[in-house]
ZAKE-967075 format. One record per residue (C-alpha): residue number from 1; residue in one letter; x, y, z. Coordinates in pm, 1 decimal. Example, Ala and Ser with C-alpha at 12.3 -4.5 7.8 and 13.67 -1.06 7.14 Angstrom:
// residues 2
<site num="1" residu="a" c1="1230.0" c2="-450.0" c3="780.0"/>
<site num="2" residu="s" c1="1367.0" c2="-106.0" c3="714.0"/>
This chain:
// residues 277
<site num="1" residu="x" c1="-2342.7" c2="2534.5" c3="4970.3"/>
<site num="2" residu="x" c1="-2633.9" c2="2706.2" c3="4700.2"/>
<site num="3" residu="x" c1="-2453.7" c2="2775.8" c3="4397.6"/>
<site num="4" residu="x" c1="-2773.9" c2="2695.0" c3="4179.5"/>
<site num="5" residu="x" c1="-2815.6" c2="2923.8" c3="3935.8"/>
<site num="6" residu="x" c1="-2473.6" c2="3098.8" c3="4030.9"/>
<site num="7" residu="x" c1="-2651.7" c2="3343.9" c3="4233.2"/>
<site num="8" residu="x" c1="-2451.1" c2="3252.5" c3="4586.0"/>
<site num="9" residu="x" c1="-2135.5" c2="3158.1" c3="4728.2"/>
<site num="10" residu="x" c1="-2043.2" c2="3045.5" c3="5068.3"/>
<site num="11" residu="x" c1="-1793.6" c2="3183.8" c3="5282.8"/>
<site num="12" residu="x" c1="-1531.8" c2="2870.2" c3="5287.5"/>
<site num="13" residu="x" c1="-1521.0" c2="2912.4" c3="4896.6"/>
<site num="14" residu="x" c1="-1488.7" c2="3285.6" c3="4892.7"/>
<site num="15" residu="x" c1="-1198.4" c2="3252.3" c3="5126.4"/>
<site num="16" residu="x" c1="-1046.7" c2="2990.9" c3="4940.9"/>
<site num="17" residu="x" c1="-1080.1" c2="3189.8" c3="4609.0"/>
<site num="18" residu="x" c1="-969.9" c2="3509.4" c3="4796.3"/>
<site num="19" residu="x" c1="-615.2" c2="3279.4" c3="4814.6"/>
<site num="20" residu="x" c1="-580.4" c2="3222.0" c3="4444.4"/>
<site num="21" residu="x" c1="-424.1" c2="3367.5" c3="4184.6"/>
<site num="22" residu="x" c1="-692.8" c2="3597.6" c3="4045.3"/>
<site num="23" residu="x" c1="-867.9" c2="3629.0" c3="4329.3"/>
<site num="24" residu="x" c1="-1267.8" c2="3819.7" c3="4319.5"/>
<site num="25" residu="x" c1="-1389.3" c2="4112.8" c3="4377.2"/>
<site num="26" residu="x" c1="-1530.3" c2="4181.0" c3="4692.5"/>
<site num="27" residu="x" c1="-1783.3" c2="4451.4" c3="4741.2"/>
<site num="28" residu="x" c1="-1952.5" c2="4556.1" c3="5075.5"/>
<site num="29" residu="x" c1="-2306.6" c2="4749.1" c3="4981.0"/>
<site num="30" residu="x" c1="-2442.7" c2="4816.1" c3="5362.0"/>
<site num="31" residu="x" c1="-2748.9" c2="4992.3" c3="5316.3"/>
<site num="32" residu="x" c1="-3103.1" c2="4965.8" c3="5478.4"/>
<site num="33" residu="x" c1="-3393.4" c2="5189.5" c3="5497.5"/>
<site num="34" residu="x" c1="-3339.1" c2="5433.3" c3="5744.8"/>
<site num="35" residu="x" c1="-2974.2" c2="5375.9" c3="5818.3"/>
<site num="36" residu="x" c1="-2733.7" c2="5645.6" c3="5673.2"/>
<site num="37" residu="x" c1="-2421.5" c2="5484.0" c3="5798.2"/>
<site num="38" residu="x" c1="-2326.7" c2="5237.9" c3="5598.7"/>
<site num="39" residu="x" c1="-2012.7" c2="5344.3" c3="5523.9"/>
<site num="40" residu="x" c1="-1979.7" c2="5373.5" c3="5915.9"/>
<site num="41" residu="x" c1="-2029.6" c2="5009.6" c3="5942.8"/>
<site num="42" residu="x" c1="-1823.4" c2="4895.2" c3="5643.0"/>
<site num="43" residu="x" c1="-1508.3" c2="5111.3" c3="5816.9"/>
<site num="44" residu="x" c1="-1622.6" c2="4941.1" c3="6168.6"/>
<site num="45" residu="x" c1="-1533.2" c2="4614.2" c3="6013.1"/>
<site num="46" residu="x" c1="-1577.6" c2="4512.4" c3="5708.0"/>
<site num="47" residu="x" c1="-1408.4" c2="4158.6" c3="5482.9"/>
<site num="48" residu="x" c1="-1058.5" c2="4244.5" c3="5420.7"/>
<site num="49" residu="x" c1="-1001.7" c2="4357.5" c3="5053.6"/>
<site num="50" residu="x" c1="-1345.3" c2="4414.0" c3="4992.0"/>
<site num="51" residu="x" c1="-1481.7" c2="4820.7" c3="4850.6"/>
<site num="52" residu="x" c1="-1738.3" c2="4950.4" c3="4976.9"/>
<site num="53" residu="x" c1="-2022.1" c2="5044.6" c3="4775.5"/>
<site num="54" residu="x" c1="-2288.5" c2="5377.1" c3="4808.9"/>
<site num="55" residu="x" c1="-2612.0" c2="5215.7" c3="4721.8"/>
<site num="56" residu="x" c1="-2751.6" c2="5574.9" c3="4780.3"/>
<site num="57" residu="x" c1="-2485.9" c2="5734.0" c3="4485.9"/>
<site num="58" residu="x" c1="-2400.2" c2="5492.5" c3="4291.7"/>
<site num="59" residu="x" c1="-2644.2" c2="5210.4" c3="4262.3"/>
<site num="60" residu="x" c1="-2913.8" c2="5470.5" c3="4201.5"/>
<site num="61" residu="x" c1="-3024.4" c2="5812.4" c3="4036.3"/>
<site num="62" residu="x" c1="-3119.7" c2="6080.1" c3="4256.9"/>
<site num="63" residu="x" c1="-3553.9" c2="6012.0" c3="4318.1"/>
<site num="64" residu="x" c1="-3785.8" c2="6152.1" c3="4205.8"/>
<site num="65" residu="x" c1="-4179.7" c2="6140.4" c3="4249.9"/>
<site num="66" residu="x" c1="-4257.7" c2="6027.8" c3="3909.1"/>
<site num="67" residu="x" c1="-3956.0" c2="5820.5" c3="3879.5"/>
<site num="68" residu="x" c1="-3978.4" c2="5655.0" c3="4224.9"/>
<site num="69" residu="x" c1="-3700.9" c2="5705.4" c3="4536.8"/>
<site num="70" residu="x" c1="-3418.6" c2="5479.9" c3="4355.8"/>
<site num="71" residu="x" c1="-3402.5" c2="5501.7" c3="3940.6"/>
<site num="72" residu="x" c1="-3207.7" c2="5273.6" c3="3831.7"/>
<site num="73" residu="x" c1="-2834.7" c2="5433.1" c3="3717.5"/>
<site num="74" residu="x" c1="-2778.9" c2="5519.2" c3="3381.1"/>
<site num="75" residu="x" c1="-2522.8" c2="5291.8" c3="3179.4"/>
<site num="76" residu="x" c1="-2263.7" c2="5531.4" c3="3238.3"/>
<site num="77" residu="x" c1="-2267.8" c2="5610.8" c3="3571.8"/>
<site num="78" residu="x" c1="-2285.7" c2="5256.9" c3="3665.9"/>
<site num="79" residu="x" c1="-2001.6" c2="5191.8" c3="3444.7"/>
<site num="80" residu="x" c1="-1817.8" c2="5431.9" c3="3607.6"/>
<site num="81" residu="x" c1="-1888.5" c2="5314.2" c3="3956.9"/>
<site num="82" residu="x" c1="-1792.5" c2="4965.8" c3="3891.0"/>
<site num="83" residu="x" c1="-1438.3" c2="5055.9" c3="3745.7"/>
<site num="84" residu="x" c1="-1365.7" c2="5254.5" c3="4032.1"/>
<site num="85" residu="x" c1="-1460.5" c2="4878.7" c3="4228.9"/>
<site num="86" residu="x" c1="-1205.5" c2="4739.9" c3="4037.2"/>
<site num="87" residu="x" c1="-1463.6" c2="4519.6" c3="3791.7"/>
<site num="88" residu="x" c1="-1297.7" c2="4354.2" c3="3530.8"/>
<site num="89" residu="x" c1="-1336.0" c2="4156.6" c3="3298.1"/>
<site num="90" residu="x" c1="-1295.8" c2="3745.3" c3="3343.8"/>
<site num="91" residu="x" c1="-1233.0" c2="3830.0" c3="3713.1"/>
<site num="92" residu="x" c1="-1573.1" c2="3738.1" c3="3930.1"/>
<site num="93" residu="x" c1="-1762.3" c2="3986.4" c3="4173.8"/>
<site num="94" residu="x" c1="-1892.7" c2="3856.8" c3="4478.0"/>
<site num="95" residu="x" c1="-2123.4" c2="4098.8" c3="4660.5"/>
<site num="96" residu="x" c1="-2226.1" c2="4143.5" c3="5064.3"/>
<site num="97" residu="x" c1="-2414.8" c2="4351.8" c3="5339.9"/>
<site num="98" residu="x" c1="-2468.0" c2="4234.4" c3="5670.1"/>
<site num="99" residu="x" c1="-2861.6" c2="4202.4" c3="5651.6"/>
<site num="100" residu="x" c1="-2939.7" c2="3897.3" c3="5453.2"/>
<site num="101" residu="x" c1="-2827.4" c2="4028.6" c3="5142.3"/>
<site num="102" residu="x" c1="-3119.3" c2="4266.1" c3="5117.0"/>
<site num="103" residu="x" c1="-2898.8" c2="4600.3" c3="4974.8"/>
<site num="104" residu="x" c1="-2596.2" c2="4349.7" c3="4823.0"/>
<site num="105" residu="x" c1="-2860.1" c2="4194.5" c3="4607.4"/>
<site num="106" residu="x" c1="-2927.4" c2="4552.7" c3="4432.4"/>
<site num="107" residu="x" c1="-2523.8" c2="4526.7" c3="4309.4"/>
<site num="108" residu="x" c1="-2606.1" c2="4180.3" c3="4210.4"/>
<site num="109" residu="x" c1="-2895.6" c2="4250.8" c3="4040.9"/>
<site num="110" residu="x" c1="-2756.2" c2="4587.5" c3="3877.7"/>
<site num="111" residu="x" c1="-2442.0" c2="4396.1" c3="3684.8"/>
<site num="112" residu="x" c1="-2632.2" c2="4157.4" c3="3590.7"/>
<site num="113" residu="x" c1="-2863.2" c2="4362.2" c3="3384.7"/>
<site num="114" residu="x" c1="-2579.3" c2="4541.6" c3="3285.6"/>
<site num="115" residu="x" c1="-2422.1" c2="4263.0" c3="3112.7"/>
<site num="116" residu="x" c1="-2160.5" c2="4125.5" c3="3372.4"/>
<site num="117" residu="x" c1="-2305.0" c2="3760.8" c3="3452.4"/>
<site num="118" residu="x" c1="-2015.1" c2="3647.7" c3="3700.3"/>
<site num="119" residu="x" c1="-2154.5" c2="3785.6" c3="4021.1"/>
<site num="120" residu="x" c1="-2271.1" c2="3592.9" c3="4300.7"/>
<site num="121" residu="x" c1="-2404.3" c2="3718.1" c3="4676.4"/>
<site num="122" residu="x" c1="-2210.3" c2="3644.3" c3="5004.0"/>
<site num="123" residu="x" c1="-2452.0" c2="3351.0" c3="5152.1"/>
<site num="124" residu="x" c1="-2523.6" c2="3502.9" c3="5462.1"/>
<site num="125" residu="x" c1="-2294.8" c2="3802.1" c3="5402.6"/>
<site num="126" residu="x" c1="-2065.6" c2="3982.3" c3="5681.2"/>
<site num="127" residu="x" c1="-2215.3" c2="3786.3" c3="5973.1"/>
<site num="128" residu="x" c1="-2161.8" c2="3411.3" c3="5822.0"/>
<site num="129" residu="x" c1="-1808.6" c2="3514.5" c3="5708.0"/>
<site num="130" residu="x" c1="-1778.3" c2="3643.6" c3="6121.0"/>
<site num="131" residu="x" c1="-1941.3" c2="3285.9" c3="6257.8"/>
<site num="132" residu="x" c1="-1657.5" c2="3079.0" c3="6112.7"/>
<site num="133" residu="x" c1="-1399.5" c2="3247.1" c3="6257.9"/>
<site num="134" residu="x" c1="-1269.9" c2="3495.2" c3="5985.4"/>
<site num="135" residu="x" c1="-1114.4" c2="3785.3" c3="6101.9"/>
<site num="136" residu="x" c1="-1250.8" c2="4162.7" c3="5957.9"/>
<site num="137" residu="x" c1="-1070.5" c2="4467.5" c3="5846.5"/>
<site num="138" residu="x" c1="-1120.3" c2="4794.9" c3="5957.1"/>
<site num="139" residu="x" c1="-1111.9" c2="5184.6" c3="5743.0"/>
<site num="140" residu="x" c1="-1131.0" c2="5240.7" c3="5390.1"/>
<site num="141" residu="x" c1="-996.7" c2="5044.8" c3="5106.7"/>
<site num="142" residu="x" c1="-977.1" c2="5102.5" c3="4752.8"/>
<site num="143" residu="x" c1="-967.9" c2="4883.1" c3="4425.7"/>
<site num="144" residu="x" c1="-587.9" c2="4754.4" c3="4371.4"/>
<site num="145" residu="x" c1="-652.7" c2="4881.2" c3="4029.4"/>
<site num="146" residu="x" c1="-904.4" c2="5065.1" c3="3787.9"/>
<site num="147" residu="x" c1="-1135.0" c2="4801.7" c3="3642.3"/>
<site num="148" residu="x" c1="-1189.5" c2="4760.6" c3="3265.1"/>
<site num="149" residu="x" c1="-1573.2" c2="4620.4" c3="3270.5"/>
<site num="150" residu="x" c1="-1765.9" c2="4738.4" c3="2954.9"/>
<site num="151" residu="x" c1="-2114.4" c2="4746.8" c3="3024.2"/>
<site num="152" residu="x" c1="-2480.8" c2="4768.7" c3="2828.8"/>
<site num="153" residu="x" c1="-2841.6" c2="4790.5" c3="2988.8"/>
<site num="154" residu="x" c1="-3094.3" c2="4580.5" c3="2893.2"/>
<site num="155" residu="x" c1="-3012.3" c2="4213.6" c3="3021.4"/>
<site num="156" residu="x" c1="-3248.6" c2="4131.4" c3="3298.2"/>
<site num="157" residu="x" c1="-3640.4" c2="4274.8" c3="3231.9"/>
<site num="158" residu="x" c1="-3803.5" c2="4505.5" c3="3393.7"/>
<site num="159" residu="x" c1="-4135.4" c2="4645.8" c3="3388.2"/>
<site num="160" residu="x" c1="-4269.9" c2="4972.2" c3="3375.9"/>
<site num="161" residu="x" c1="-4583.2" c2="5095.9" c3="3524.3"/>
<site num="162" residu="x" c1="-4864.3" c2="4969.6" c3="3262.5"/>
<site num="163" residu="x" c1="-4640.1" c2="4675.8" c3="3226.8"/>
<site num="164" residu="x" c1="-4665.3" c2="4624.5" c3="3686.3"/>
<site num="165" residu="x" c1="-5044.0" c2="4643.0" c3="3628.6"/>
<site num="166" residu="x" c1="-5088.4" c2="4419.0" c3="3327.6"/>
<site num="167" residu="x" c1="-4916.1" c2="4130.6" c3="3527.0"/>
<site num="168" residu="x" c1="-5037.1" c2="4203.9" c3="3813.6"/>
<site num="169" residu="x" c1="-5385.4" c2="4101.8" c3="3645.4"/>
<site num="170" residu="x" c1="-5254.5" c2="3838.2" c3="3371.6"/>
<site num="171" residu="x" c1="-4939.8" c2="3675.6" c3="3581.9"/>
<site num="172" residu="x" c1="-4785.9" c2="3680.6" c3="3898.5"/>
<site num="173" residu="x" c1="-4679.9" c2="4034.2" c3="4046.1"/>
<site num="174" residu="x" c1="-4525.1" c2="3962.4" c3="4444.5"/>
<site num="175" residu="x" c1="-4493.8" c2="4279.3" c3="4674.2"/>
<site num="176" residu="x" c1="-4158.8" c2="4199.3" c3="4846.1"/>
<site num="177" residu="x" c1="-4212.1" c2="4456.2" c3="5109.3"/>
<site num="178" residu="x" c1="-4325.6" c2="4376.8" c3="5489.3"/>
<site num="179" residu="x" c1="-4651.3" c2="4261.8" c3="5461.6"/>
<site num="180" residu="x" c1="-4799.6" c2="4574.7" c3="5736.7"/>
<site num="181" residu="x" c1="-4652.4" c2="4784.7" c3="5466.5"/>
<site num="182" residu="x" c1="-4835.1" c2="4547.4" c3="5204.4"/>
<site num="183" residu="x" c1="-5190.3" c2="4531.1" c3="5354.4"/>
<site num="184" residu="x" c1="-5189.9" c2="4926.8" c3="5425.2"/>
<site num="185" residu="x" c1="-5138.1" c2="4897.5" c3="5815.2"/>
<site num="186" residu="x" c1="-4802.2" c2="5125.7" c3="5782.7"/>
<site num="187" residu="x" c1="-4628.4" c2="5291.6" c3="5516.9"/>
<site num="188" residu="x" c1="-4331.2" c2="5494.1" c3="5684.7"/>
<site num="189" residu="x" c1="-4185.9" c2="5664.2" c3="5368.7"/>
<site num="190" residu="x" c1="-4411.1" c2="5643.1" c3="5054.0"/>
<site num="191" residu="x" c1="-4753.8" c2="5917.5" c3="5034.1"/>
<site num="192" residu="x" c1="-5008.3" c2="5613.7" c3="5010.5"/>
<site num="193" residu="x" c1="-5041.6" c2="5297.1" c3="5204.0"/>
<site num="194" residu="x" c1="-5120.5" c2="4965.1" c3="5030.5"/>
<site num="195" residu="x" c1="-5014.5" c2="4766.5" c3="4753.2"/>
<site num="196" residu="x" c1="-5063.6" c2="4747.8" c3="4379.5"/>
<site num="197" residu="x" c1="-5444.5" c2="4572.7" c3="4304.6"/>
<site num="198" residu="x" c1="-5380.6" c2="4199.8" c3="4198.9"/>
<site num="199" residu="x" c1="-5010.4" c2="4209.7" c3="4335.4"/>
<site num="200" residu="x" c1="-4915.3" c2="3916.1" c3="4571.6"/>
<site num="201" residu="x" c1="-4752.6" c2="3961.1" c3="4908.4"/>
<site num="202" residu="x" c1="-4419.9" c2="3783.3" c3="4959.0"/>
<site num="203" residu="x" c1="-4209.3" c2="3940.8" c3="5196.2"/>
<site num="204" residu="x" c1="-3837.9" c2="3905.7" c3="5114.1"/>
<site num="205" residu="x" c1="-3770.2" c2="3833.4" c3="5495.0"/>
<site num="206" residu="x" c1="-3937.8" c2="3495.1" c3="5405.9"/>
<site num="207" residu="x" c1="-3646.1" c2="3439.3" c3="5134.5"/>
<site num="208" residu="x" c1="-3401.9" c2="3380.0" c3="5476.6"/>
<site num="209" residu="x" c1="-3349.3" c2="3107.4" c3="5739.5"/>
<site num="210" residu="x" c1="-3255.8" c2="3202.3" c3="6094.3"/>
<site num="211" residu="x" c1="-2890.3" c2="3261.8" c3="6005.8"/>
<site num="212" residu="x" c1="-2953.7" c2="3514.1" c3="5687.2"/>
<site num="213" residu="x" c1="-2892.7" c2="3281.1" c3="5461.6"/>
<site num="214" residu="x" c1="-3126.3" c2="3176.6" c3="5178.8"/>
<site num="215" residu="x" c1="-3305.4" c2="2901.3" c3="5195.9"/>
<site num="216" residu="x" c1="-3232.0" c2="2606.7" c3="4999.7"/>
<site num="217" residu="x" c1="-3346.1" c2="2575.0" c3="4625.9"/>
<site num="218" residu="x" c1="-3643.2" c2="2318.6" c3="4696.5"/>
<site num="219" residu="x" c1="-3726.9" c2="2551.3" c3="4989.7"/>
<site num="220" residu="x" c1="-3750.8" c2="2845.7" c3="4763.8"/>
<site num="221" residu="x" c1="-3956.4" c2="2624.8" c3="4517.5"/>
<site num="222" residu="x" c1="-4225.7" c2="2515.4" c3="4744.2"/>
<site num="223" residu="x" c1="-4240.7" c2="2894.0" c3="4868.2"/>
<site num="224" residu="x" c1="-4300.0" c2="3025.1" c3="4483.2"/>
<site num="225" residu="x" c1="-4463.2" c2="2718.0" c3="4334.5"/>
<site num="226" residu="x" c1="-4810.6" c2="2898.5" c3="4304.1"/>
<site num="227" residu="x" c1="-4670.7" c2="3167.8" c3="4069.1"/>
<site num="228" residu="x" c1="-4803.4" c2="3139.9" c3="3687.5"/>
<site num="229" residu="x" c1="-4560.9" c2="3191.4" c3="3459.8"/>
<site num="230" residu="x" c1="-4496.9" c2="3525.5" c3="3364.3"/>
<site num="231" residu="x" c1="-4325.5" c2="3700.2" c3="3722.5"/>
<site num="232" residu="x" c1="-4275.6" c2="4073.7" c3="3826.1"/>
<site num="233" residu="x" c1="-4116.9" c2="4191.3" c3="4149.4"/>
<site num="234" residu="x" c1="-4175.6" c2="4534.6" c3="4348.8"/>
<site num="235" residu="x" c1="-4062.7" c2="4626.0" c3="4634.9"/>
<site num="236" residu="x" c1="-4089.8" c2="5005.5" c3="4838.1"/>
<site num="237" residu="x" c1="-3852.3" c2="5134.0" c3="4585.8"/>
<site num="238" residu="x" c1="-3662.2" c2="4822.8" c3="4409.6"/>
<site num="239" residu="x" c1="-3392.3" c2="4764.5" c3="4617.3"/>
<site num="240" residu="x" c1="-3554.3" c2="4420.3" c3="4801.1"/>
<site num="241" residu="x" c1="-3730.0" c2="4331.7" c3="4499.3"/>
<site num="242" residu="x" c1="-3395.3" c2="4229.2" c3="4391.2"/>
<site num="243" residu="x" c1="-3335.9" c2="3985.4" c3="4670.0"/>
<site num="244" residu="x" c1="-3697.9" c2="3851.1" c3="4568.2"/>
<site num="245" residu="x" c1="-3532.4" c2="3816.3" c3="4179.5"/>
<site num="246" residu="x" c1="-3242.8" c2="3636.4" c3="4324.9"/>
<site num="247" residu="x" c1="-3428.6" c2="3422.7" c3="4553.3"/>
<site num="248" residu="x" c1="-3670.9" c2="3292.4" c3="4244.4"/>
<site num="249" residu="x" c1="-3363.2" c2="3276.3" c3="4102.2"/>
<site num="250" residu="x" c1="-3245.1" c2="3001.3" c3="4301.6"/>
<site num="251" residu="x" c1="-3585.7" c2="2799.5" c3="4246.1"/>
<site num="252" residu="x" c1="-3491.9" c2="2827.5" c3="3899.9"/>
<site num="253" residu="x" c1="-3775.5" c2="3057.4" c3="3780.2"/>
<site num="254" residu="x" c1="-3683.0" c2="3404.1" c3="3585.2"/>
<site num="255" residu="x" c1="-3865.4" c2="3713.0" c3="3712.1"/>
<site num="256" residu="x" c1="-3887.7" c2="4059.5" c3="3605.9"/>
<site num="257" residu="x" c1="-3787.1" c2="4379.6" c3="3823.1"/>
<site num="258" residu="x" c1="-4029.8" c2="4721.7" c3="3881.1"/>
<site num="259" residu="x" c1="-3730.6" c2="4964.2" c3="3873.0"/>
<site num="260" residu="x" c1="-3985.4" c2="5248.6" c3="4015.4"/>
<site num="261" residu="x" c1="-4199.7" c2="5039.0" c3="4241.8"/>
<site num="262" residu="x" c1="-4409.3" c2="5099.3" c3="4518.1"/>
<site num="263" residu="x" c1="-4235.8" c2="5503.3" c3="4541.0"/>
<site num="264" residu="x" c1="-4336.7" c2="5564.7" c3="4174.4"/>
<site num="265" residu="x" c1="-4685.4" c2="5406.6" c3="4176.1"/>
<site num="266" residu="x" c1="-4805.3" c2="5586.7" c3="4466.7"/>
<site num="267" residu="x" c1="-4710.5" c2="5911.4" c3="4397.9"/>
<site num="268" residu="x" c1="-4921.9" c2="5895.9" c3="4068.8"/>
<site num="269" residu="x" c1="-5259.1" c2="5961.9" c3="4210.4"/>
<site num="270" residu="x" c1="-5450.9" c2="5823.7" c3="3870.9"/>
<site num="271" residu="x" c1="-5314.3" c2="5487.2" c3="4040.4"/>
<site num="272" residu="x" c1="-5544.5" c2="5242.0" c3="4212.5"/>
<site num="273" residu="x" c1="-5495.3" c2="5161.2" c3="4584.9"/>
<site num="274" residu="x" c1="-5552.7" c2="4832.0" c3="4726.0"/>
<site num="275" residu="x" c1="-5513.0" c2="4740.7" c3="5104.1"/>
<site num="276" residu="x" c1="-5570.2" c2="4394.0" c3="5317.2"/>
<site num="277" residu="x" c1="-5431.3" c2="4105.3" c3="5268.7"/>
């Protein structure tokens, strides 16, 4: 079991701790690029008791060229979202998808920075919780009751643009996106192919074993132990960058977040393009 860092759980604990008397939240955020059934999935079969979460709605603004294809929320909205989940306060939040936490770590990532540090991912999410034999509910559920969580932005960094290309020249700045998308070879949704100058490519896929579940801490050291110290993350559009944070996470090393990303920087067409690896 990786609990370093509190940033996972495995399934035989979550099941024991769905059993107690304040059991956690469970929240199901199935999202990937492309796929606008999510919600299909989660009502397909989903772990029993958990919500299901709109990454689309309510993990994100609307996009927007100069913003990027996923803002992050503002305080309130995200505030509002997460009572509806049934977040509350002293009770922890543990946080799935069924594609190696790529989407869940977005939720993760997002209540964090919001101020709510007892939130771990699903170690290998729907597919581990299947491989031991737990069974899977089916339809929609709703939060037992309101949650009471009082959030505040501000509590994992980010960058900004300037702030992307300063580190990308003075620290460590990883592109977590496939690395065809990375060297320029194919960019299926953003108006220029490539990657920041400078950045680093570190695919999150490489964050995984086999089974979707991250690899172990020393693992996840030996795979970041070139970075200097000052980190920054970007991804297409900042959803797998957080699955990079909580991977470096794991290996014990802070990192920052490009909210806007690869969507904002290449719609700005003062921006430099850099392609190969």
């Amino acid at each position: 079991m990786q609990q370093e860092n509190r940033t996972t759980r495995d399934v035989t604990d979550l099941k024991s701790a769905l059993r107690s008397l304040v059991p956690p939240v469970v929240l199901d955020v199935r999202w990937s690029l492309g796929d606008l059934d999510g919600r299909l999935h989660y009502r397909d079969a989903h772990i029993p008791g958990a919500v299901f979460v709109d990454l689309e709605n309510e993990l994100a603004e609307p996009g927007a060229p100069e913003l990027g294809r996923h803002p992050l929320p503002s305080i309130e909205r995200l505030q509002a979202a997460t009572r509806r989940w049934g977040v509350t306060e002293g009770v922890p939040v543990v946080v799935y998808d069924n594609t190696g936490n790529l989407a869940a770590a977005r939720a993760w990532w997002l209540l964090k920075w919001a101020g709510f540090d007892e939130v771990t991912l699903l170690d290998g999410g729907l597919a581990a919780w299947i491989a031991v034999g737990n069974g899977t509910s089916t339809g929609e559920e709703v939060a037992s009751v309101l949650g009471n969580v009082q959030l505040s932005a501000g509590h994992l960094p980010t960058l900004t643009t300037e702030e992307a290309a300063a580190l990308a020249e003075s620290g460590t700045l990883l592109d977590a996106r496939a690395a065809e998308r990375y060297s320029g070879e194919s960019e299926p949704v953003d108006p220029r192919a490539g990657h920041i100058p400078g950045a680093l490519s570190a695919p999150t896929s490489a964050n995984l074993d086999a089974d979707g579940r991250f690899l172990t801490a020393e693992a996840l050291r030996e795979r970041f132990g070139a970075v200097k110290p000052k980190v920054g993350v970007y991804c297409g559009s900042g959803i797998t960058a957080a699955h990079q944070v909580a991977a470096l996470a794991i290996a014990g090393i802070d990192a920052a977040l490009y909210p806007g990303s690869w969507s904002q920087w290449s719609n700005d067409p003062v921006r430099p393009v850099a392609t190969g690896m």
